[in-house]
C-alpha positions as CSV (number, residue, x, y, z in Angstrom):
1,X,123.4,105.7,79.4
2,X,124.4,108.8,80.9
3,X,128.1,108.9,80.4
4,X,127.1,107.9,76.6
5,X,124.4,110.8,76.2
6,X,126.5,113.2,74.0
7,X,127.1,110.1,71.8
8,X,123.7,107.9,71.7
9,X,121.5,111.2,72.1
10,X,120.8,111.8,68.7
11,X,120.6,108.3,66.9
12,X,118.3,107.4,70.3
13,X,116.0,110.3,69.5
14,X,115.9,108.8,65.8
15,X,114.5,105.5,66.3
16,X,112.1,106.8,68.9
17,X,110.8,108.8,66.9
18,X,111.0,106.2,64.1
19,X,108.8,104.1,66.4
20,X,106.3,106.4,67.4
21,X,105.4,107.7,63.3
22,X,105.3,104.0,62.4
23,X,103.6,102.2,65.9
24,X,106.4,99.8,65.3
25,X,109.2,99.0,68.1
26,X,112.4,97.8,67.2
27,X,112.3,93.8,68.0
28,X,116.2,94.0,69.8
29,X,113.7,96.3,72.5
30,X,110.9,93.3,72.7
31,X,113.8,90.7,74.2
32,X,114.0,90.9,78.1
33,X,116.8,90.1,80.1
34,X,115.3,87.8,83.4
35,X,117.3,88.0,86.7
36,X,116.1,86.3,89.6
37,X,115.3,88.3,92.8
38,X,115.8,87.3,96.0
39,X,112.9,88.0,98.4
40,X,113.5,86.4,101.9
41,X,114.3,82.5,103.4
42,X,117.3,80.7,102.6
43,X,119.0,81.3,99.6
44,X,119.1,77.7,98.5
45,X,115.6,77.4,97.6
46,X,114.7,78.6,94.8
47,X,110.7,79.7,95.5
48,X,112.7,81.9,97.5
49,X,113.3,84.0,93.9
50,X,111.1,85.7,92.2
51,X,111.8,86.2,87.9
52,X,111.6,90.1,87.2
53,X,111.8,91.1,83.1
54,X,114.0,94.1,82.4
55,X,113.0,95.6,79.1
56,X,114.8,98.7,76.9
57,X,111.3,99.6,75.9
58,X,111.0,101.0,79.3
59,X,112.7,104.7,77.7
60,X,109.9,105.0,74.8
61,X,107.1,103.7,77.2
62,X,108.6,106.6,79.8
63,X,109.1,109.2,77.1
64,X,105.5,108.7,75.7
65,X,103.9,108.8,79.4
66,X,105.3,111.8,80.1
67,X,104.9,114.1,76.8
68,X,101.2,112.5,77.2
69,X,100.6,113.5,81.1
70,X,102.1,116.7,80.3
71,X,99.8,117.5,77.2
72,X,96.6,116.1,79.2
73,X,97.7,117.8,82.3
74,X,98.0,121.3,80.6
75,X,95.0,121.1,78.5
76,X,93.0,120.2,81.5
77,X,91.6,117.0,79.9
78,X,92.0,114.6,83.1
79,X,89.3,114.6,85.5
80,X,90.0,115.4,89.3
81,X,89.0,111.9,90.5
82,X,91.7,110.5,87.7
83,X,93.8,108.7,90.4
84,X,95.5,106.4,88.7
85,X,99.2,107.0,87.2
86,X,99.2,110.6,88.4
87,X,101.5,112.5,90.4
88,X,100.3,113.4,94.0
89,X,97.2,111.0,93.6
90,X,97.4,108.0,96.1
91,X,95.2,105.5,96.6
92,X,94.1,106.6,99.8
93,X,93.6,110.0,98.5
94,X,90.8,108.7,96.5
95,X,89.7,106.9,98.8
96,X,89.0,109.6,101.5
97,X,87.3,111.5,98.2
98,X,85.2,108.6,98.2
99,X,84.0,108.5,101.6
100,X,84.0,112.4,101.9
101,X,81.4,112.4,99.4
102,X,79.3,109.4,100.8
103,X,79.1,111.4,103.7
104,X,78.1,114.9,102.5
105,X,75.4,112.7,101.1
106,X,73.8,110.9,103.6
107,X,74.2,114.3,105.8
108,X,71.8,115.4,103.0
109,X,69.8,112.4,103.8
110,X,70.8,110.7,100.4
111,X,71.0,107.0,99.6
112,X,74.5,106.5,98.0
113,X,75.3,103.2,96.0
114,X,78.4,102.0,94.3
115,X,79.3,99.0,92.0
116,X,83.0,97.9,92.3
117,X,84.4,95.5,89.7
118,X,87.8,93.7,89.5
119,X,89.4,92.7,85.9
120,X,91.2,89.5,85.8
């Protein structure tokens, strides 16, 4: 895609932006091309492999997730403990939040509780 840029740059920008007014997405971007990835044993087996789904959408979706972290980002609209999908916000960052604040608490001689739920 790069060495086509000056060429595909414009009618690209067109039908993402095509997409994006009408909440439609061209149905050539919906069909994934499946290649099988190794991941360790002998290569003769095939539960060895593992199917992995590569999809054009991915430009739009990466367009649209950036313009939108950017705007949310600038306007202040995320919350500090917003971990997920955000740039120098790791999992174990929120988690030492987490604990940091369980035990400003109980130094305080608080009773912290928490509810932790898992979508299937």
């Amino acid at each position: 895609m790069k060495d086509a840029a000056s060429v595909i740059a414009k009618p690209l920008t067109f039908v993402i932006n095509l997409s994006l007014d009408t909440g439609s997405v061209p149905a050539e971007w919906k069909v994934a091309k499946v290649i099988a990835l190794f991941k360790s044993g002998s290569s003769a087996e095939v539960d060895n492999y593992r199917p992995m789904s590569i999809l054009p959408i991915l430009i739009l979706e990466n367009m649209v997730y950036k313009q939108l972290i950017f705007h949310l980002e600038s306007n202040s609209l995320l919350s500090d403990y917003q971990f997920g999908f955000r740039s120098n916000r790791s999992t174990e960052l929120a988690v030492t939040y987490f604990t940091d604040l369980i035990r400003k608490e109980a130094d305080c001689g608080k009773v912290t509780g928490a509810v932790f739920y898992r979508f299937v």
